[in-house]
C-alpha distance (Angstrom), angle and dihedral (degrees) to the residues before:
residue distance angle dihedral
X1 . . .
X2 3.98 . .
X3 3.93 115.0 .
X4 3.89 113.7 -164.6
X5 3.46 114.1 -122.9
X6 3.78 119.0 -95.5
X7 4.01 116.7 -102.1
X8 3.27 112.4 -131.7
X9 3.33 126.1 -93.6
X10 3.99 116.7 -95.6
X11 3.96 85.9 -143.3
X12 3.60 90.2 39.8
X13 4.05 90.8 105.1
X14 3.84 102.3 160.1
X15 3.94 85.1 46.2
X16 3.77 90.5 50.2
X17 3.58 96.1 49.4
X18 3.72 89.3 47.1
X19 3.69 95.5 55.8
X20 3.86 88.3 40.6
X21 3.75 94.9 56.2
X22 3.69 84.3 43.0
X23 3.89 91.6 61.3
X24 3.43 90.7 48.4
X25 3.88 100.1 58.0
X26 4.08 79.7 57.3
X27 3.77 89.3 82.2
X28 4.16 86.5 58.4
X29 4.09 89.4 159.8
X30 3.74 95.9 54.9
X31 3.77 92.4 49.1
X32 3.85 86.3 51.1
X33 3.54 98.4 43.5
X34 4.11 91.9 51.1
X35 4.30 83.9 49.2
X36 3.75 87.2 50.7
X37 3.93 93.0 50.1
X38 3.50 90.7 47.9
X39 3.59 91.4 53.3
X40 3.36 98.6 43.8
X41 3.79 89.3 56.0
X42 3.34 94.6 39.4
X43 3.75 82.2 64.9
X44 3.63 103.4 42.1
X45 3.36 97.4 54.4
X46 4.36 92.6 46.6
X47 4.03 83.8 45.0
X48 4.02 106.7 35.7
X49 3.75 91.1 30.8
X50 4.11 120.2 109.5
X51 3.53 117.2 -110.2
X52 4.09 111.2 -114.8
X53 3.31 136.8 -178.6
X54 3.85 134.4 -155.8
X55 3.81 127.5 -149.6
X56 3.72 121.4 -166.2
X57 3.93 134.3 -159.7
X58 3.99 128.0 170.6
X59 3.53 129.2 -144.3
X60 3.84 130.1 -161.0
X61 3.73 110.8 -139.1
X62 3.97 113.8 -143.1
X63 3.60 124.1 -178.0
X64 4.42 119.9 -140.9
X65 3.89 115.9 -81.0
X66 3.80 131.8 174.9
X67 4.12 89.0 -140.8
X68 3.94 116.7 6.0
X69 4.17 82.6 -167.7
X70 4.04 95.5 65.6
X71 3.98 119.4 113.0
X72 3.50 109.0 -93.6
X73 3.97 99.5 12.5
X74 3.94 105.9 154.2
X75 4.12 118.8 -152.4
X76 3.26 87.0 -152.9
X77 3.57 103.8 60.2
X78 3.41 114.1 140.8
X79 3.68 94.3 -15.5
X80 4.17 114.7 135.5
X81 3.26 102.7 -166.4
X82 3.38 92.6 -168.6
X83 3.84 95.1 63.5
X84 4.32 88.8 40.9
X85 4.24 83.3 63.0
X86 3.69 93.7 60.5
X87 3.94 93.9 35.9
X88 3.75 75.6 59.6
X89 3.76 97.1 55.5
X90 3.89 91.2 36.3
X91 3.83 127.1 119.9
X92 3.49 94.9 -120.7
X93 3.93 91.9 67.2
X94 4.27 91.9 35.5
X95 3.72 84.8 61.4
X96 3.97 92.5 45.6
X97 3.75 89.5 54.8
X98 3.62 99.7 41.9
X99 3.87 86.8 59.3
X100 3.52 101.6 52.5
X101 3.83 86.0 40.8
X102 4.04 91.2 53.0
X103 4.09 79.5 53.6
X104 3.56 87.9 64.0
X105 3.71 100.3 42.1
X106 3.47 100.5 -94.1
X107 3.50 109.9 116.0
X108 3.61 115.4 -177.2
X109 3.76 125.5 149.4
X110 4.08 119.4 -116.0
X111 3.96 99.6 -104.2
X112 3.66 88.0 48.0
X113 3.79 93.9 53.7
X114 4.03 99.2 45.0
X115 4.06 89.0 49.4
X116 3.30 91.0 77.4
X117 3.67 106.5 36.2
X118 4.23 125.3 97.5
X119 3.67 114.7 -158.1
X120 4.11 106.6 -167.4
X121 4.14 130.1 171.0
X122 3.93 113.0 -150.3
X123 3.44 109.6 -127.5
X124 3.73 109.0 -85.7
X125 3.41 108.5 11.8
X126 3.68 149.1 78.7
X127 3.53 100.5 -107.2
X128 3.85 128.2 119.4
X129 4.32 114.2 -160.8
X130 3.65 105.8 -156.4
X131 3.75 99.9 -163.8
X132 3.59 118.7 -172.9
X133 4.00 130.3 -170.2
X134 3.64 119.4 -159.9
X135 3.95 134.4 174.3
X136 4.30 85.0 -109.4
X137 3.51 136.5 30.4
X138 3.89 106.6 -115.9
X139 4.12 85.9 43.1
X140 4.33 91.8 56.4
X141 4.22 83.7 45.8
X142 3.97 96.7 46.2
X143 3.37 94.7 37.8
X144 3.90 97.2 44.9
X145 4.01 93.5 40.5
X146 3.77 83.5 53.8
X147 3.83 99.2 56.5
X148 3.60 96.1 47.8
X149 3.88 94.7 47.8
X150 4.18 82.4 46.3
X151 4.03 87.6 53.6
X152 3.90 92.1 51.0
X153 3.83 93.2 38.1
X154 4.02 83.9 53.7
X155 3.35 100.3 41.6
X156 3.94 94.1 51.6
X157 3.23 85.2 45.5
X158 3.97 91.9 65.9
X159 3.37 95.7 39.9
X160 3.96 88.9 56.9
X161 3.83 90.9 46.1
X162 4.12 85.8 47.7
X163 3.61 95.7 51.4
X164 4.03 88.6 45.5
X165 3.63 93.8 49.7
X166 4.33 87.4 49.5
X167 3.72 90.5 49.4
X168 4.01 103.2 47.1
X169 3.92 82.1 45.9
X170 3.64 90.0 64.4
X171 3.76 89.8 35.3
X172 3.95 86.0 65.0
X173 3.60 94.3 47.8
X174 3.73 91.5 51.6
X175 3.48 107.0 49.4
X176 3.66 92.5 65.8
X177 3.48 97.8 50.0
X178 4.05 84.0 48.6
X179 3.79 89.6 60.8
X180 4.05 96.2 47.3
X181 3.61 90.0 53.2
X182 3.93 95.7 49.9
X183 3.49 85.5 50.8
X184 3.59 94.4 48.7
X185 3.79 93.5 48.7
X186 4.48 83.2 53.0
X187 3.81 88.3 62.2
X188 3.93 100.0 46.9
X189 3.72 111.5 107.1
X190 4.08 140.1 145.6
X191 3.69 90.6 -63.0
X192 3.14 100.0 32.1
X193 4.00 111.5 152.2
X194 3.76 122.7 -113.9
X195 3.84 98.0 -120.0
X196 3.35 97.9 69.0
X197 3.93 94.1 44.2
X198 3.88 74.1 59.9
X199 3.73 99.8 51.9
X200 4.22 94.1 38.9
X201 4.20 79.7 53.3
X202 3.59 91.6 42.8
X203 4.03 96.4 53.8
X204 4.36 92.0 38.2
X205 3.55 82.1 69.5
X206 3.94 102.3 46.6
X207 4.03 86.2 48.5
X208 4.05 81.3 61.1
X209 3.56 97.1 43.5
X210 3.35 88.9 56.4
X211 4.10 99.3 26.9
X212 4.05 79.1 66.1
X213 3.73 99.7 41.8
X214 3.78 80.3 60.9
X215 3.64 98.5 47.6
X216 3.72 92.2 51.3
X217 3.93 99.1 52.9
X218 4.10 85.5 45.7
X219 3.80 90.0 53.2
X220 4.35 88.9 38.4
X221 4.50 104.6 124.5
X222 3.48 100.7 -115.0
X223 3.43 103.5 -169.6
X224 3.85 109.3 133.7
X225 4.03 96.8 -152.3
X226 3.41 142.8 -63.5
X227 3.88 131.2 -81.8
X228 4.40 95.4 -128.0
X229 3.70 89.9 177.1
X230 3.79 136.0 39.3
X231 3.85 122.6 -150.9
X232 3.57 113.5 -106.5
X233 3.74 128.0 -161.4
X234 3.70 106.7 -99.5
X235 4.14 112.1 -128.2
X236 3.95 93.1 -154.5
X237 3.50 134.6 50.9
X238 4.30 111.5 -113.4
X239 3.71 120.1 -129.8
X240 3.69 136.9 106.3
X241 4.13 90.2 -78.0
X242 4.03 117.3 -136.1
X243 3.71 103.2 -81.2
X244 4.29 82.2 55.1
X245 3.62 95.4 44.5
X246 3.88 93.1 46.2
X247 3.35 89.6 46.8
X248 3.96 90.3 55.2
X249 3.56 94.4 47.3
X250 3.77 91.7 59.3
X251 3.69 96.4 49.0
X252 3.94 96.9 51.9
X253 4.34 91.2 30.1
X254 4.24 72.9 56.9
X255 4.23 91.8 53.5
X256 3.99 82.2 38.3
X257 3.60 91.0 57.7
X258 3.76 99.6 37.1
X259 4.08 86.2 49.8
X260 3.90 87.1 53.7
X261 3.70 90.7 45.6
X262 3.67 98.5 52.7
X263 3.84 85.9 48.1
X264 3.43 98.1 48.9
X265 4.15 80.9 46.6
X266 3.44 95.8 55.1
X267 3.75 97.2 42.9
X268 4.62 90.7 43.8
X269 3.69 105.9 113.4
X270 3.64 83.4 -163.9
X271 4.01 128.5 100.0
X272 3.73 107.0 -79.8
X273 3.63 103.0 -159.4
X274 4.18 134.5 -4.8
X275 3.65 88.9 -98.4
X276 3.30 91.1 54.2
X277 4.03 94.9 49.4
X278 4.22 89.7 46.1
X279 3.42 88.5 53.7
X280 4.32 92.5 42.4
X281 3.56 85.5 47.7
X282 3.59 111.6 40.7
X283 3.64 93.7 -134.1
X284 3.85 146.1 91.7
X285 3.23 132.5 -88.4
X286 4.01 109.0 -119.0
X287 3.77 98.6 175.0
X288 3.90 154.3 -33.6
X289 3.68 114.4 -129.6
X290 4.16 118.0 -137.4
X291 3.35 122.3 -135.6
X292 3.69 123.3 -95.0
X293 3.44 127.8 177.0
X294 3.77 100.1 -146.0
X295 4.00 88.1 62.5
X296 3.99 87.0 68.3
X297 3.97 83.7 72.2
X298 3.63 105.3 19.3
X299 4.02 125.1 63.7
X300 3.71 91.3 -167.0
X301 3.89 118.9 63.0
X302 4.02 97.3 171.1
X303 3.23 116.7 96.3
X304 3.38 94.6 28.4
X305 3.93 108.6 115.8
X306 3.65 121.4 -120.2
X307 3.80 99.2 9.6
X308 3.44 128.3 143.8
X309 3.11 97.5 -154.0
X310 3.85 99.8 61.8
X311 3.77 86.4 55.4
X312 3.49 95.2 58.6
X313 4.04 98.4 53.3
X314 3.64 84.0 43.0
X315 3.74 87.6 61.7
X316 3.51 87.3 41.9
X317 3.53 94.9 53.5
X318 4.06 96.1 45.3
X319 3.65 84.2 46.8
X320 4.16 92.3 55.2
X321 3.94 91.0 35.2
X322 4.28 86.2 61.3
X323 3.62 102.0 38.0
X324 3.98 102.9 97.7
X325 3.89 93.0 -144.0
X326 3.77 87.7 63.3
X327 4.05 96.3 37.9
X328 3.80 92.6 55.1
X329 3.75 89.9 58.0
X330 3.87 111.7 18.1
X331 3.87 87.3 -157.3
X332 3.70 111.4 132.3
X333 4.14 113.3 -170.3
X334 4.07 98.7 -172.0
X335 4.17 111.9 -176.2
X336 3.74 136.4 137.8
X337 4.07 125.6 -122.9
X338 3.94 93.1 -110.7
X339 3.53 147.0 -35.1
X340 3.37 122.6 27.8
X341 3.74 120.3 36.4
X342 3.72 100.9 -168.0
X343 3.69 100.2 93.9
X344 3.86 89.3 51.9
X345 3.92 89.2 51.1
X346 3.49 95.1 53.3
X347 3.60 90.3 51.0
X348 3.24 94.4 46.0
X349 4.02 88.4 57.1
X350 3.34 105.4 49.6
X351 3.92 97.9 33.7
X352 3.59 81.2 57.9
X353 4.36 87.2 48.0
X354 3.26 86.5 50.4
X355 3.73 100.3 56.5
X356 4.16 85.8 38.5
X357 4.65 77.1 62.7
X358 3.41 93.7 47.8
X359 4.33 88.2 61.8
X360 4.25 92.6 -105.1
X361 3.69 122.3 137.7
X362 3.85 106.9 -111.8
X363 3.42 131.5 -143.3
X364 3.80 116.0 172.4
X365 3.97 116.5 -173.2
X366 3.48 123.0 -159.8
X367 3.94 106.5 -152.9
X368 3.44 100.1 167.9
X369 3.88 96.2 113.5
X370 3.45 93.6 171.8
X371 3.40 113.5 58.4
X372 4.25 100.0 18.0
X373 3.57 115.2 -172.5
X374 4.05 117.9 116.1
X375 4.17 89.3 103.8
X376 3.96 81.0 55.5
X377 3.79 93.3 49.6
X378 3.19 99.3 41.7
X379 4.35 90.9 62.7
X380 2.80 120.4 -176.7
X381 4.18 112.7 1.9
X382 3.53 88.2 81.3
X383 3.86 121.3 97.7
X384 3.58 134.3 176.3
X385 3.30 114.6 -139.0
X386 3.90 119.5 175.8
X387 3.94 121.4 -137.4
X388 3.46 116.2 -134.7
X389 3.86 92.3 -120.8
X390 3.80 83.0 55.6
X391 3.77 113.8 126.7
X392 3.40 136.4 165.9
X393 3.78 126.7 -82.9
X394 3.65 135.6 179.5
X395 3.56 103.4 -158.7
X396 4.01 124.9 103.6
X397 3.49 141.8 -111.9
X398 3.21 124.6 15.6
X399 3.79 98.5 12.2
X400 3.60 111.3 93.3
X401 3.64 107.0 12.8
X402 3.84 98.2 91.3
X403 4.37 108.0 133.0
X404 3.70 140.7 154.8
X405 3.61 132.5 -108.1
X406 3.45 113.7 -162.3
X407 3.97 116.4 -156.4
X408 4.46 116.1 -160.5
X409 3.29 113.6 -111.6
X410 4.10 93.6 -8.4
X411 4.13 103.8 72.7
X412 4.06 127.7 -121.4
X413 3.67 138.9 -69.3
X414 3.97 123.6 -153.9
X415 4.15 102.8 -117.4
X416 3.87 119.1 -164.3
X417 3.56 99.1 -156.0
X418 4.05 119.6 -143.3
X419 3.85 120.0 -112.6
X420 3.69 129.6 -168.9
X421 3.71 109.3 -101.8
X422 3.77 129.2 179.3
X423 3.86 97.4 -112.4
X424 3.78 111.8 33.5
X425 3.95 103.2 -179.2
X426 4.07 83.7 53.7
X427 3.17 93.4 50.2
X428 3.59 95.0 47.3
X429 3.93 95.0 54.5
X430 4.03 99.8 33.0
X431 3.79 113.0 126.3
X432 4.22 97.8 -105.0
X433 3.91 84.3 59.6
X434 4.06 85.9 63.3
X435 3.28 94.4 41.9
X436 3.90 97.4 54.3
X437 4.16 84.2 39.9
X438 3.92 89.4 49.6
X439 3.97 85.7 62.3
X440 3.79 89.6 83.3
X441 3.81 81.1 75.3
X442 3.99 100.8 70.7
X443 3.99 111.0 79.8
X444 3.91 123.9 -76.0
X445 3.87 87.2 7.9
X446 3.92 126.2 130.0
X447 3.56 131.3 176.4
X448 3.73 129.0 -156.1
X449 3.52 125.9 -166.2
X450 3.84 122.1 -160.8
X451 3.98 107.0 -155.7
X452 3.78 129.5 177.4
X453 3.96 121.9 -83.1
X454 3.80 95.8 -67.2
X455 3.91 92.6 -131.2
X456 3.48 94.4 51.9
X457 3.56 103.2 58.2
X458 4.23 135.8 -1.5
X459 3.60 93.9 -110.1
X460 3.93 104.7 105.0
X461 3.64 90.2 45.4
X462 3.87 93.1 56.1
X463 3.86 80.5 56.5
X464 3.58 98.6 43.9
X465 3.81 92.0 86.6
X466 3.89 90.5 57.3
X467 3.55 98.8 35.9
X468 3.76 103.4 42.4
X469 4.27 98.3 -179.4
X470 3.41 115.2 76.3
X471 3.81 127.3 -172.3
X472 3.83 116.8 -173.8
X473 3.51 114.7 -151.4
X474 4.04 117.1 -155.9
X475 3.51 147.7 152.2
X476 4.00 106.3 -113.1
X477 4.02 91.2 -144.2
X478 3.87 87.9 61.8
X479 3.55 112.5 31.8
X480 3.74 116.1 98.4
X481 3.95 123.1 -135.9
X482 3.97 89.5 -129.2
X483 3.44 88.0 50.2
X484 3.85 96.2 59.4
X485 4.09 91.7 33.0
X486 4.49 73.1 60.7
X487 3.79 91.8 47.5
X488 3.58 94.2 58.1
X489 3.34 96.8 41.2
X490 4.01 98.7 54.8
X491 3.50 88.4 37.3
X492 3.53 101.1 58.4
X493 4.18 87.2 39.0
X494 4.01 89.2 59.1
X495 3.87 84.9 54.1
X496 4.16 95.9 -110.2
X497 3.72 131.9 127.1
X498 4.19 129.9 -129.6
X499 3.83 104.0 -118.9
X500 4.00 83.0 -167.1
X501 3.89 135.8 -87.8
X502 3.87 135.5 -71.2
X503 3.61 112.4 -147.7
X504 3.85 118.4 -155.8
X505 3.94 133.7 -175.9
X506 3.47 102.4 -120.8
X507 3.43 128.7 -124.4
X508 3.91 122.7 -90.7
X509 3.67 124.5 -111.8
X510 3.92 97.0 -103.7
X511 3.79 89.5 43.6
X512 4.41 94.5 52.9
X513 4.12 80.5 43.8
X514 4.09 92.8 52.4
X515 3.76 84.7 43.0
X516 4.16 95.5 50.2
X517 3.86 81.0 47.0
X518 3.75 100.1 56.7
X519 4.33 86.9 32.7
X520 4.06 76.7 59.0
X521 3.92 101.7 53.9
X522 3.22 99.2 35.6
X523 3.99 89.1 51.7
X524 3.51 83.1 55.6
X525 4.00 103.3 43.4
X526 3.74 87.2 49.3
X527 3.98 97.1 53.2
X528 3.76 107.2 -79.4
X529 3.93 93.3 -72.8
X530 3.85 96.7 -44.0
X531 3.71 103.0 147.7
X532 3.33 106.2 28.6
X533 3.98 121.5 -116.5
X534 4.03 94.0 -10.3
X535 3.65 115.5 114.7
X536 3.43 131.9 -121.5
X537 3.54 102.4 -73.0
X538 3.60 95.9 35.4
X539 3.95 116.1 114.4
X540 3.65 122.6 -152.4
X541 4.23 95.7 -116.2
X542 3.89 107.7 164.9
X543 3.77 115.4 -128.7
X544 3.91 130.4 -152.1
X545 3.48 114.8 -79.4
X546 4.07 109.3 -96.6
X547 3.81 112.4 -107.8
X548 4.11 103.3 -175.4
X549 3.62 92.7 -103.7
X550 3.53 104.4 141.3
X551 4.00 93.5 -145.0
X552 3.95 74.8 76.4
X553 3.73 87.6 82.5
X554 3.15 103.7 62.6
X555 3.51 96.9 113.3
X556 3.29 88.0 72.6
X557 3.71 96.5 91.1
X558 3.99 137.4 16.1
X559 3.49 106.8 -103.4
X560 4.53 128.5 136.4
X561 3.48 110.9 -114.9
X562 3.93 112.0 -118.9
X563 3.80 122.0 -104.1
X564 3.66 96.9 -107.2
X565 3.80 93.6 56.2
X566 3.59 91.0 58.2
């Protein structure tokens, strides 16, 4: 009994992301193409690149103090050292260093010099790194030794003009004060009252208040810091290096490719997981063929020992043989959505092997009118024996193309091979086509019927109504969703049932162009498509129109015929 595969769980998150990731390693050549862009730049960019070279001094940033050796003096008194970084990166000190630069024969103008300077503060200090990169090792010293001797020269410079400003403020305050007092001292005589002893006192001491204020910002330290660190000329270039930048390059050609993929995912018209193609098609899933190299050249994989491949349409077989929508009927209608009907005939052969192993009564039917060729690919296991109530008959298709294919080890199945007839939808639906379909109805008997893709042309669903189970054969990277949404729905229309879906790998390029090559020669060995889907050595003898009798299928199997039939 089939069981359709469980859908994934919408809370199922770690399942869903699975199966996501899993679609995305579909697109394989976008994810290398995005690793091969990011190694390519990776590489341009550690190969084409300029060399540079950076040059790095510190400086210790000190604030003015009348004695740094008191109790409880801070250094960082009124420093922001926040502010002091972009002082550093300011104009005013670009056009400092450019001057004593142009002194020393380097001319370069302000905005030139600042554009390649880096002004950083460790964390928790007063220091300021002036790191400069230049195109050559003495330039990135010079020019970065330069900057932070313009930053001290600038900021001592403002401290000066600070403490100048302070002192000629109380300057102005005192001279005024100076001038009462000598007037004061004019008007002092014998009787001279006591008030203005008072006031002449009273101003003495403001003209020392502010006599000493003086004195202490002319004696203030005005050093602005210290330079810890001189430049030196750096002996290697800086930069991430190749191995780095290669490195890079794959990681973010990696996020290129995985962008690409998820747009080329969201974009796919095609099914984007087997989940999502159960629940497109309506259908179970009876099996995913492996790949095998041997089925490039070989239509039949049972009976081959050791393959994979056998074991799987064995398991797809058992699977068909105990689901009871199949064993009511025992009518098997294999095709594929479009294109390419060589999957589907190889399916067709060795499901129908692998019923002939289990002990059934075979009958394999090759509908495909069109495009005949599974006696021709199937070499040379077919054989052609003649009954002895075999007579000839002129009619067409099917009548005279019964043969058996023996399988090694496995038994034979009875294959009416397809022919290409003038009217293929009459053909298809003419009374001996019942008649060989209504076989399925004696005991241990199945028929399966190999029709064209069912997209491509109307002939599988002018079987459906004799051969009720359908299983669809496709390659999941190539199937559309609309196209197995249109599946079901004609299917169901024509009044058959989806026994489920056989997934296969696909063949490679080189492998479909070997196989249009050999379809080629032996098209041309066997007459340039002149008898339809018999080989070579086939010859087009008519045989006796099938009546149902099941003595009809005796071919079947290899058995004597007892004396009193004769």
């Amino acid at each position: 009994m089939t069981h359709p595969i469980r859908a994934l769980d919408d809370q199922d998150e770690p399942a869903l992301l699975r199966d996501q990731f899993r679609q995305l390693l579909r697109y394989r050549s976008l994810l290398a193409t995005g690793v091969l862009l990011g190694l390519l730049g990776g590489g341009y960019l550690a190969v084409a690149g300029e060399e540079t070279y950076s040059a790095t001094g510190e400086v210790l940033v000190r604030s003015a103090t009348a004695d740094p050796f008191a109790t409880g003096a801070s250094a960082d008194k009124g420093i922001n050292i926040g502010s002091e970084r972009q002082t550093a990166v300011s104009d005013t000190v670009g056009t400092l260093a450019a001057r004593t630069l142009a002194a020393h024969g380097d001319k370069v103008s302000s905005r030139d010099l600042l554009a390649g300077l880096q002004v950083t503060n460790p964390p928790n200090t007063l220091t300021l790194r002036f790191t400069y990169t230049g195109s050559t090792p003495q330039e990135a010293r010079a020019r970065a030794e330069a900057l932070a001797t313009a930053y001290l020269a600038n900021r001592k410079q403002l401290t000066e003009d600070s403490i100048e400003n302070m002192a000629n403020g109380y300057r102005a305050q005192l001279k005024p004060l100076e001038q009462k007092r000598d007037q004061l001292e004019e008007g002092i005589g014998a009787n001279t009252a006591d008030d203005i002893t008072s006031a002449r006192a009273s101003l003495i001491v403001s003209i020392s208040e502010l006599s000493r204020k003086i004195s202490e910002l002319k004696a203030l330290d005005a050093t602005p810091g210290y330079l810890n660190k001189k430049p030196v000329a750096p002996v290697k270039p800086t930069g991430a290096g190749l191995p780095l930048l290669l490195g890079l390059g794959a990681v973010v050609g990696l996020a290129l490719g995985l962008l690409l993929s998820w747009v080329r995912l969201v974009f796919d018209p095609t099914v984007r997981s087997t989940h999502e193609l159960v629940r497109s098609l309506g259908a179970p899933l009876l099996g995913t063929l492996p790949k095998e190299r041997a089925a490039a050249t070989a239509l039949l994989a049972i009976g081959r020992g050791g393959s994979r491949l056998a074991e799987e349409y064995r398991a797809v077989a058992f699977r068909l043989a105990y689901d009871p929508a199949f064993a009511d009927d025992r009518r098997l209608l294999v095709t594929a959505p479009r294109g390419d009907n060589t999957a589907a005939a190889a399916a067709a052969a060795n499901v129908a092997a692998a019923f002939a192993e289990m002990g059934r009564d075979v009958l394999l039917v090759e509908a495909d009118l069109r495009t005949p060729s599974l006696a021709r690919d199937l070499g040379p296991a077919v054989s052609e024996p003649r009954p002895r109530w075999a007579s000839d008959d002129k009619r067409g298709w099917p009548a005279g193309s019964r043969t058996n294919v023996d399988v090694p080890g496995s038994g034979a199945f009875a294959l009416v091979a397809g022919a290409q007839v003038d009217n293929v939808p009459r053909a298809l639906t003419s009374a001996p086509v019942g008649r060989i379909v209504a076989e399925a109805d004696a005991p241990g008997a199945v028929v399966v019927v190999l029709a064209p893709p069912v997209l491509s042309y109307a002939d599988a669903v002018a079987l459906v109504d004799r051969v009720g189970g359908v299983m669809i054969v496709c390659d999941p990277r190539e199937v559309h969703r609309s196209d197995l949404e249109r599946i079901r729905e004609v299917v169901g229309a024509a009044g058959g049932h989806l026994l489920g879906v056989l997934l296969h790998p696909g063949a490679s390029r080189r492998v479909r162009k070997e196989r249009r090559k050999h379809q080629k020669s032996a098209g041309r060995r066997g007459g340039g498509g002149s008898g339809g889907g018999q080989g070579p050595d086939t010859e087009e003898t008519d045989r006796p129109e099938l009546t149902g009798d099941p003595a009809e299928t005796m071919g079947l199997r290899t058995f004597t015929v007892p004396p009193a039939r004769r």
